[in-house]
N, C-alpha and C positions, 0 to 999 in steps of 0.2 A: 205676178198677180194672178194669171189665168191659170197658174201651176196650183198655186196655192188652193183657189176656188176648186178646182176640179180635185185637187186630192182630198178635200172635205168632204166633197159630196161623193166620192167614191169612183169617179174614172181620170182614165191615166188621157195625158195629151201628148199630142204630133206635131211638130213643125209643117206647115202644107205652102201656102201661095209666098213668094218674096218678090216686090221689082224695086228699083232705086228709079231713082227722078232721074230724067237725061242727061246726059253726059256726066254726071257726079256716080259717087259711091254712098250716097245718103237715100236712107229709105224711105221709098214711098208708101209703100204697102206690106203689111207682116201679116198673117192668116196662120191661126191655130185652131187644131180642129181636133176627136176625141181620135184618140188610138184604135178607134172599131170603126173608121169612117173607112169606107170605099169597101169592096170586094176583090179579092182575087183569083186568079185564075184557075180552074182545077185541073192541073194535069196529073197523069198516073206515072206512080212512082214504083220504080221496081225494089227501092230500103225498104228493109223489114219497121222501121221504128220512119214513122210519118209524122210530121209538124200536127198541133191541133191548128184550125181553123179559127181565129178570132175575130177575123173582120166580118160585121153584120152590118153594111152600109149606115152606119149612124151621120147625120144629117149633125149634127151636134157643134161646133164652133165659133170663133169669133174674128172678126178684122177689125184691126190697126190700121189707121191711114197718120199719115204727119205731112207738116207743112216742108215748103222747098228748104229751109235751113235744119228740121231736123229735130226739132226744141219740142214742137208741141204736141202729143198723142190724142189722135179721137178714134174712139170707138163707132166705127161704120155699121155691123154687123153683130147680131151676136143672136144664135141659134141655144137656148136651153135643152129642149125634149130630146130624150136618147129612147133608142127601141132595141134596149138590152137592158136588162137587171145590174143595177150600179154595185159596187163592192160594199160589205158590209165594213165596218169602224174596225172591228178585229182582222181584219184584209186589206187595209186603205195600204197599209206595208208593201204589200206585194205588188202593188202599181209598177209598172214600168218606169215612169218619168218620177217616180218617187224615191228610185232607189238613185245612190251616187255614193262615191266613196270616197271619201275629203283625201286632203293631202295627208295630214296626220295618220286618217287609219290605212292608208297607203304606204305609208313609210313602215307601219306597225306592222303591217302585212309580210312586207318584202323583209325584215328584218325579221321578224319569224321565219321565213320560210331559206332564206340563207343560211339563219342558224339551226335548220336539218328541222324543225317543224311540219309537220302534217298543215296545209293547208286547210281542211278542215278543224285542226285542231285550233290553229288560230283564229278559225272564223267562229269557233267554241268561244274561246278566251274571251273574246270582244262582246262576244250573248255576256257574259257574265259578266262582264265587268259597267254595261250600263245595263242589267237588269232583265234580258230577255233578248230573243232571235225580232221581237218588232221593232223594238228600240235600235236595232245597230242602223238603221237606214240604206241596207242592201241586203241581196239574200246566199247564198252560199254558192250559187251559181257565179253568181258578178266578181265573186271573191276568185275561185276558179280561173276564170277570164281575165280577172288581173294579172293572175302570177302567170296564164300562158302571155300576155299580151307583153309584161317585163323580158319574158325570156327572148319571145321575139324582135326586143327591144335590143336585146345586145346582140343579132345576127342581122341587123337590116339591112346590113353591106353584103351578107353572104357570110355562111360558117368560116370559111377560112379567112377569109379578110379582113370577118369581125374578130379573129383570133390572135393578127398580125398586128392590128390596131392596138389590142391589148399589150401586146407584146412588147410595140414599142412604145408605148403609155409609159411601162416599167422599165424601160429602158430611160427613159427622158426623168423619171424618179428617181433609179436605181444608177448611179455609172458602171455599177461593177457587173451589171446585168446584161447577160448574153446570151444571145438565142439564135437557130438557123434553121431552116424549113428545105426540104426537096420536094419538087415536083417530077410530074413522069412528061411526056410527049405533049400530054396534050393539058399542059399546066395545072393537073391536076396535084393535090396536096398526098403525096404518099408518106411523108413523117416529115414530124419537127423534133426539132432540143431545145433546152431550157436550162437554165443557171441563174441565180441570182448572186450578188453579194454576199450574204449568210453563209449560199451554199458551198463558197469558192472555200472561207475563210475555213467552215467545218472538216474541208478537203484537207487542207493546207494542216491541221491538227491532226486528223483522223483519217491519214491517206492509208493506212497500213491495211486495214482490210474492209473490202466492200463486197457490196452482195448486188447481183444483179440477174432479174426473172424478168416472165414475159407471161405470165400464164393466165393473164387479167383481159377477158375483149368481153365489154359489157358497152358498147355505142354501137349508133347507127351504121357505121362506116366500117364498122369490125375490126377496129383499129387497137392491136395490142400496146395496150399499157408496160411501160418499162421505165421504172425509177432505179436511181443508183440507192443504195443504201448502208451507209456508214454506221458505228460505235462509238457512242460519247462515253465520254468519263463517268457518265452515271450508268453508263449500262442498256444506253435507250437508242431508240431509232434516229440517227441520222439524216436527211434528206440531202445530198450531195448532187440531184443533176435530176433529169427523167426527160423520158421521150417519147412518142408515140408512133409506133409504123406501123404499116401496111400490110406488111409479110413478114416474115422469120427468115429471113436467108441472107446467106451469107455477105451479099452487097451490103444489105439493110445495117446487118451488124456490125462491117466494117464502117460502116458512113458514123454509126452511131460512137461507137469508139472513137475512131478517128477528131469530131467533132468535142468529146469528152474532154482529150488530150489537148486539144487546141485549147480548149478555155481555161483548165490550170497548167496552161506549161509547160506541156508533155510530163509532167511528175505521173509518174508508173505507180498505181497500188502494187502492195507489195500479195496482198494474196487476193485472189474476186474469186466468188462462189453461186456455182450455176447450178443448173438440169443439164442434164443429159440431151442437151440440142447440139448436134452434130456439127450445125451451120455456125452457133454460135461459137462451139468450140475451135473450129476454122480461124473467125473472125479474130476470138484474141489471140490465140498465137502468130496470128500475121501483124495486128496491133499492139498487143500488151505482150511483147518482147519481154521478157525477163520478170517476167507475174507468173507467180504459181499459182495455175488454174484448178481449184476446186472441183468435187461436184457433190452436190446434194445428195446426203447417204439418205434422208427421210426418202425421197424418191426411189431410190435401191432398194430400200428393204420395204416398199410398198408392192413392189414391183414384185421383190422372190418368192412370195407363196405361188403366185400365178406362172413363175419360169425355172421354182425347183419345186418337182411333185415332193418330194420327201419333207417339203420345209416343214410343213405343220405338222407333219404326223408324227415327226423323230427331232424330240430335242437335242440329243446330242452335236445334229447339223446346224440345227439354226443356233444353240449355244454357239459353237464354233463359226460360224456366219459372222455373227454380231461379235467375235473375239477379235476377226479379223480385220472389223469396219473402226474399230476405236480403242481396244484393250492391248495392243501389242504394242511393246516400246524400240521394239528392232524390225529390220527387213528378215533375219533369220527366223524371227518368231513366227513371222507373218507367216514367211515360208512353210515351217513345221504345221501350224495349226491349218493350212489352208489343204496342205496333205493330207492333213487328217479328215477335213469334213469332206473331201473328196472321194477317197478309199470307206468312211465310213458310210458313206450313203449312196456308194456306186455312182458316183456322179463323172465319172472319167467323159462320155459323149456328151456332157450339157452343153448348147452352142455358147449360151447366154453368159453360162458362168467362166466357161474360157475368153470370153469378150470381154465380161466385166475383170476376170484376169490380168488380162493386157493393159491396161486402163489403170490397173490398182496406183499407180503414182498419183493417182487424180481425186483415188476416194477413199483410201488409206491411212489412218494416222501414223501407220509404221515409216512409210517413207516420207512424211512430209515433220521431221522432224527439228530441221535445219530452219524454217521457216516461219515465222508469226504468224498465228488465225486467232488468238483469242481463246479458241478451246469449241469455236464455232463449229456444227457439224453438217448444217442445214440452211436452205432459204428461209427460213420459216419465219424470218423479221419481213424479207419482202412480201411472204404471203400475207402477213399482219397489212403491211400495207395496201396488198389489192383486196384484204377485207374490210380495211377501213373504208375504200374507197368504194366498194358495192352500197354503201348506203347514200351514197348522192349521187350515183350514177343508176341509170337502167337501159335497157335496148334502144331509148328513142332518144337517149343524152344523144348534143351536139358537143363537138369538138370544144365550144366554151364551155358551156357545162361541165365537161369532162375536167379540162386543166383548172378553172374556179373550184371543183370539189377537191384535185389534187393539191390546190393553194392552201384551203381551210384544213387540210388535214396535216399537210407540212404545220403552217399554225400553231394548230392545239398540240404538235411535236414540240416545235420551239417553246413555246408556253409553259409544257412542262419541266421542258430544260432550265428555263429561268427559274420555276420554281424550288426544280430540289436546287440550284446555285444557293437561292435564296436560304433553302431549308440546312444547307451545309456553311454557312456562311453563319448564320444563325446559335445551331446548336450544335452540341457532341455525341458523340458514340458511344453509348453506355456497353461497357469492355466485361468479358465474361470474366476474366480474370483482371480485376482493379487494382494487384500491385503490380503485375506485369510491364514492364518499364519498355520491351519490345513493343507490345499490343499499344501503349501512349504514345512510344514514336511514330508508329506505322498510323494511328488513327488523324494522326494533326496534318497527315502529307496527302491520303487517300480520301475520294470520297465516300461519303455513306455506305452506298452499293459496293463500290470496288473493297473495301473493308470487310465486309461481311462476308466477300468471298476468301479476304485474303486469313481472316481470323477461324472460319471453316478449315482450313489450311493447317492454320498453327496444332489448334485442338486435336485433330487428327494426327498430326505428327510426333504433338507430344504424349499424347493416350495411345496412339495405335502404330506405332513404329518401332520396331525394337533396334538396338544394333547388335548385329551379331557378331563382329568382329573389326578389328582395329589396328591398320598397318599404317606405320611411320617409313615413309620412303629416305626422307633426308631431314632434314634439321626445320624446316617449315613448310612441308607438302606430306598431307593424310590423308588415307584412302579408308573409307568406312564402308562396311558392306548391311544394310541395312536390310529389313523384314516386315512384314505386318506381325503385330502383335497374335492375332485371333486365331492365327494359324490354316486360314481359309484359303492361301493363295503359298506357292511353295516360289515364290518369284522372287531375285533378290533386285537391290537398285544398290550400284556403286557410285558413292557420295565422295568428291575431291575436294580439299579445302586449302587452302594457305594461311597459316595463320599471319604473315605478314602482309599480304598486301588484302586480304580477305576475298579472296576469288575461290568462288565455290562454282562447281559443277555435277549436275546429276546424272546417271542413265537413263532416264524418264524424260530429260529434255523440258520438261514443264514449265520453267522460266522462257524458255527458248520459243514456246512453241504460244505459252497461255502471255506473258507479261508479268507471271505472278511466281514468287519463290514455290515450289511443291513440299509438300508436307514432309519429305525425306530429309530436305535439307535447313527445314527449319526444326528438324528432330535437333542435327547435327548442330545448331546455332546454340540450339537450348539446352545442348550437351555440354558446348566449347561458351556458356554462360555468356554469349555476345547480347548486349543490350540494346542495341539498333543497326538497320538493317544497311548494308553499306549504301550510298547514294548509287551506283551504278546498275545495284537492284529494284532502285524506284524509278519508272517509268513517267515522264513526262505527262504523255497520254490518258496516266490515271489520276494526279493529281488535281487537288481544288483548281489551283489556276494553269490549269489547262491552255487556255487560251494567253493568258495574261502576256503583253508585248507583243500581242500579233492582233485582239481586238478587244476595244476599251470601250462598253456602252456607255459608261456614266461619266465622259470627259466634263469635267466642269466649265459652264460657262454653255455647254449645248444639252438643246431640249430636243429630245427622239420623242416628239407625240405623232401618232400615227391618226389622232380624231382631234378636228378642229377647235371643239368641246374643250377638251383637256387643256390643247394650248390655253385656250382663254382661258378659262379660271385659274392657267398657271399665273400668266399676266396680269391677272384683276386681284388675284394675289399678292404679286411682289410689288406693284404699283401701291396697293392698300399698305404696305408697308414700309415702302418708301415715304407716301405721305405721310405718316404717323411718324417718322423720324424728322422730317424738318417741318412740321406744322409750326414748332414755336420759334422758327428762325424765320426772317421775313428775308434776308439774303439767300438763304438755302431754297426757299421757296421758289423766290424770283429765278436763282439758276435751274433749279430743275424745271420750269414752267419753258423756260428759253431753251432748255437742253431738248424737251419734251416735242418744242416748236417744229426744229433743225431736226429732231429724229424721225418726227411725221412724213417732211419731206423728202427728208433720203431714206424712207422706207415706202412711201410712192412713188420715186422712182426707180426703185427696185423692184416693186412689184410690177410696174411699168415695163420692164426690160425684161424682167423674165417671162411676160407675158404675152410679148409680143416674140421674143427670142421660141417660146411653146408654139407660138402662131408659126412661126416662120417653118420651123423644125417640120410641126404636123404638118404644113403645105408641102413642105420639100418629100416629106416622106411617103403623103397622100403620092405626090407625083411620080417619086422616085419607085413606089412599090409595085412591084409585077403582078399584072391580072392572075392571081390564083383562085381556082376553078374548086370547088369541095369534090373528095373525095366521094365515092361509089356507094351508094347505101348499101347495106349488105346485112342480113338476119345474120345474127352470131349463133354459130353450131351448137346446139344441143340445147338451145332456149326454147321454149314453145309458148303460146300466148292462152294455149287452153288453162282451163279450173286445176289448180293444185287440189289433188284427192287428198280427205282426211284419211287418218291413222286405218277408222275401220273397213273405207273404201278400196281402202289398198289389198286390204287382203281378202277382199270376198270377192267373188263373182258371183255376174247374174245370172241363176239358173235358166236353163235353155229352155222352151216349148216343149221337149222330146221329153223333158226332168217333169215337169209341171204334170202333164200327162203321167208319163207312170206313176208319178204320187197318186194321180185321182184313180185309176187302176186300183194301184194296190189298196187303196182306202175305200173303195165297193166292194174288193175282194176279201178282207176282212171284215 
């Protein structure tokens, strides 16, 4: 009532005097008085930005007394005159005790600002949606103050234990959910891992090549980001695993590996592609035994302008450079062409390039021939992902923060994966060549994406391939020696075929190496008139159901709703349709009314049991979990908190004193 009176007339109020009657909790006495009553102290402050001064001893107030039970309110006291100028009607807003932020526009907040919203932008949306900034009944400040007072809100235990709490939340959700945390000495959090269900299942499909960086430290603790990252059937980012540590060395990496292999079962990827980290590379040949280790050629050739003087200035080297990172189909070729750009650009003393020499097994497509990558050359899906991830993350994210933004971004991965399912489930491939009886087999087994590469393929092969010549070894094995049409490359590739059991092989390796036939030997297919591709040439890994008998979202009979929402109106749905089938049966009725009885109860005591089974768990695990202490705050290299210069900032400078002067000089002297 005293809120109300006081925001009309234009000031905000205080909570001031409180006592309870003796020995009870029932109030005696409540005292409200104006927001500007009393003074305070002036001390000197050495912040640049100082509090304004609001309190002007206003005398202004009222007292509440009640009897010993509590019931009845009287008014003791009550001060009117204020000796400050009250708020005017277009200010009554901006009251202190005026502003408050419901539960709704609370929930509307935090749900903007999850889903990657500007905080201001949603304290926008709300002006506008009832009419103006005086109508929302807080001010963009209070809003501010919620979202840091939420964030607060999930570390109250402490960064790291509010992050183990999470952890195992998902764990007691998830059964297939696994995770493990190291500490150093003094229990502090130096890295964890992470797995869920999804990610095991996408492993278990899409084990054959992974990619794994580290080049992502955007938190307080400078804690490098490191997700695994897989190839689905449509061509997209994967999320198989991620982990966060401390340092880059070679412990770190072996813990992290090690940790990997534990959760799917020691199954080996068959190729992982890194950077050029020395420690990392250590780690997986001591763990990832029999994985051919990659490394990121975009790194390489970012690298050669700055560690071969001649790269930019003589194309013939760097043509030959880049012949020998991804154009050669033999180790001999490699050989030849790497002679070449050697002797042709006097590069014999280069330290760099003799290093990167020794190495060539690692970043070469001539010698990694033998082996599955997809046709992969680069991290540059992991990088996708530490870019996704700069936009919910900044220098002062906390360890939640951090893994919540790498949650939502896994997410809108899976999301999309469901959708092209959806969008290939749906519809067809519209075929460049529509009697082609090959391109209609291949399109009903591949998905969208993988089609479109493989039909790039065909085209090329049948336009731009020639065969130049045609040897019969014996009665069903041919050897074809094939060309480019255009006459741009003098290269040949030797094509092998059987016409009896249909096993083809090329010199390019292309199947071997991408998953996918190469354009030579679908020259060869569309020569020898073959109308589909043998089954041994389709790849599990590319096909629609990919997954199919290893995981089944839509089992009948169970509901995956992941918002409470949903469940219910699925429920108030089949119930509404239940009734409508036995409304006009007065037995049907009756049994379902009795069925409905029996189902209530043994579904409170189900929720009974798992509830108390949650209770039990989080106690046990509260007790069970080891005091972990947060990691080291630490500024991450090469961030700075000063003004980003505009465009024309950047390239002027400010003239000196010494400059200023001689202008006025020479401007007397003419």
């Amino acid at each position: 009532m005293y809120c109300e009176y006081a925001h009309s007339m234009g000031f905000s109020v205080r909570k001031e005097h409180l006592s309870y009657w003796i020995h009870t909790r029932i109030i005696k006495c409540r005292a409200f008085c104006c927001a500007k009553a009393g003074l305070k102290k002036v001390r000197p402050s050495p912040k640049k930005y100082r509090k304004l001064e609001t309190r002007t001893g206003c005398l202004a107030c009222i007292y509440f007394t009640t009897d010993t039970e509590g019931r009845n309110w009287t008014v003791t006291k009550f001060v009117e005159e204020h000796n400050h100028p009250l708020a005017m009607e277009n200010e009554q807003h901006l009251l202190r005790s005026a502003r408050s932020i419901s539960k709704m526009q609370g929930s509307l907040i935090k749900n903007l600002t999850d889903a990657g919203v500007k905080t201001v932008h949603a304290y926008n949306f709300l002006s506008n949606e009832v009419g103006g900034f005086e109508n929302v009944g807080f001010s963009k400040s209070d809003a501010y103050n919620f979202v840091q007072r939420e964030k607060r809100a999930l570390i109250e235990r402490g960064d790291s234990l509010s992050l183990l709490k999470i952890l195992q939340e998902k764990q007691l959700e998830d059964s297939m959910f696994s995770y493990d945390v190291r500490t150093d000495e003094l229990s502090r959090l130096t890295s964890f891992f992470w797995m869920d269900g999804q990610s095991k299942i996408d492993y278990d499909c899409y084990s054959d090549v992974v990619i794994f960086d580290t080049t992502y430290r955007l938190n307080k603790y400078n804690l490098a980001c490191a997700p695994f990252i897989a190839v689905n059937n449509h061509w997209q980012n994967v999320f198989v695993g991620g982990a966060f540590i401390s340092e880059e060395s070679i412990d770190s990496f072996c813990w992290v590996f090690n940790t990997f292999l534990k959760f799917v079962g020691g199954k080996l990827p068959t190729t992982i592609f890194t950077d050029q980290d020395q420690a990392m590379a250590i780690a997986i040949e001591r763990v990832f035994t029999g994985t051919r280790h990659r490394l990121c050629q975009w790194h390489i050739s970012k690298k050669a302008p700055s560690k071969v003087p001649c790269f930019n200035n003589e194309k013939s080297v760097r043509g030959l450079f880049y012949q020998c990172m991804s154009k050669c189909d033999s180790e001999l070729e490699f050989d030849r062409y790497w002679n070449e750009m050697i002797n042709s650009g006097n590069l014999q003393e280069n330290r760099w390039l003799g290093d990167l020499h020794r190495a060539r097994r690692n970043w070469s497509t001539a010698f990694n021939k033998d082996v599955l990558d997809l046709g992969i050359l680069s991290t540059q899906r992991s990088e996708s992902a530490n870019n996704g991830l700069h936009g919910c993350s900044k220098t002062t994210s906390t360890l939640v923060e951090c893994f919540m933004g790498l949650e939502k971004l896994v997410g809108s991965w899976r999301r999309g994966e469901r959708d092209e399912d959806f969008r290939c489930k749906q519809g067809a491939v519209s075929l460049k060549v529509r009697s082609c009886a090959m391109l209609k087999h291949v399109s009903k087994f591949y998905t969208s994406k993988i089609f479109v590469r493989f039909e790039q393929a065909f085209m090329e092969g049948a336009a731009g391939v020639c065969v130049v010549d045609e040897t019969r070894h014996d009665e069903n094995n041919y050897l074809y020696i094939t060309k480019l049409c255009d006459g741009s490359d003098d290269k040949r590739w030797f094509v092998s075929y059987n016409s009896k059991t249909n096993e083809t092989a090329c010199s390019c390796r292309g199947f071997e190496t991408r998953g996918i036939l190469c354009k030579h030997i679908l020259r060869i297919y569309n020569l020898k008139n073959i109308r589909e591709i043998p089954p041994v040439y389709l790849l599990k890994r590319f096909c629609r159901d990919a997954k199919k008998g290893i995981y089944l979202p839509n089992t009948p009979g169970i509901i995956e709703c992941n918002s409470n929402l949903i469940f219910r109106n699925h429920l108030m749905r089949f119930a509404y349709d239940l009734a409508n089938r036995v409304e006009n049966s007065k037995d049907a009725k009756a049994h379902v009314l009795g069925r409905l009885h029996v189902l209530a109860n043994e579904a409170d005591e189900i929720v009974e049991a798992v509830e108390m089974r949650r209770r039990g768990l989080s106690d046990e695990n509260d007790r069970n979990t080891p005091l972990v202490r947060d990691p080291v705050t630490k500024k991450p290299k090469g961030i700075s908190n000063a003004r980003l210069k505009g465009y024309w900032e950047t390239g002027s400078k400010k003239p000196s004193k010494t400059t200023n002067l001689l202008k006025i000089v020479i401007t007397l002297i003419n």
